[in-house]
C-alpha positions in Angstrom: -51.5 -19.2 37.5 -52.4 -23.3 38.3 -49.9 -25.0 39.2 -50.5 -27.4 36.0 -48.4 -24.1 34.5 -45.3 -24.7 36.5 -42.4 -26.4 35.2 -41.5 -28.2 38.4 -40.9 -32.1 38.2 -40.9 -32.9 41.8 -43.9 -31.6 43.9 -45.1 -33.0 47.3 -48.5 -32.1 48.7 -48.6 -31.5 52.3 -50.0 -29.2 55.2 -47.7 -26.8 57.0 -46.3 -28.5 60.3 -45.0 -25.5 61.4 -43.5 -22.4 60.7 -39.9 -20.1 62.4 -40.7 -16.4 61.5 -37.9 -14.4 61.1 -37.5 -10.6 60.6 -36.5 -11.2 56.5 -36.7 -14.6 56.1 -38.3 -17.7 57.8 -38.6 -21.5 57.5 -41.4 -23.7 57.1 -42.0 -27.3 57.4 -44.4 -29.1 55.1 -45.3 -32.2 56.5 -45.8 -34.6 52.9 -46.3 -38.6 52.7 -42.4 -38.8 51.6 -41.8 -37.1 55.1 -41.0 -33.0 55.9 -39.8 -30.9 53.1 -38.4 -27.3 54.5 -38.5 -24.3 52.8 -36.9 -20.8 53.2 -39.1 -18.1 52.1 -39.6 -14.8 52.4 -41.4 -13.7 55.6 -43.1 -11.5 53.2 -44.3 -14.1 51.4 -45.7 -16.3 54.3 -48.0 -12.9 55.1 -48.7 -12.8 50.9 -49.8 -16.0 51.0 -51.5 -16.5 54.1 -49.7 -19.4 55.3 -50.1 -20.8 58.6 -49.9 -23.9 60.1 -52.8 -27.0 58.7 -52.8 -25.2 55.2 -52.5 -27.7 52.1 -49.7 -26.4 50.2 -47.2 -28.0 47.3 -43.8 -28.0 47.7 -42.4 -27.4 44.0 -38.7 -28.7 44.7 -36.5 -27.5 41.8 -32.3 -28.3 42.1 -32.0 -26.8 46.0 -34.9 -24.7 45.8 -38.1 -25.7 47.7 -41.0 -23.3 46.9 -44.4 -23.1 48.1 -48.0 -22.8 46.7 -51.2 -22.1 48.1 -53.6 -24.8 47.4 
């Protein structure tokens, strides 16, 4: 999937700032030129993706959902 194939109006590029690992869940801050955009994702996903902090990400913001994707 590009993300040209997601229906998401408002996305912000960014790098990762910095990242709270929980056991379930954690948070991560993407630091974007509008200013830091948080997201709550799956610890899970963080490993899935391979997210740490410096990586270029999108933050796909849809109603009060932030997502993230790998860029």
């Amino acid at each position: 999937m590009t993300i040209q194939a997601i229906n998401v109006r408002n996305q912000f590029r960014g790098k990762i700032k910095e990242i709270i690992e929980g056991p379930v869940v954690s948070e991560v801050d993407v630091d974007t030129p509008a200013g830091i955009v948080t997201s709550v994702i799956t610890t899970r996903s963080i490993r899935d993706l391979g997210l740490v902090i410096g990586t270029e990400v999108v933050a796909l913001v849809k109603a009060t959902e932030v997502s993230i994707a790998k860029l």
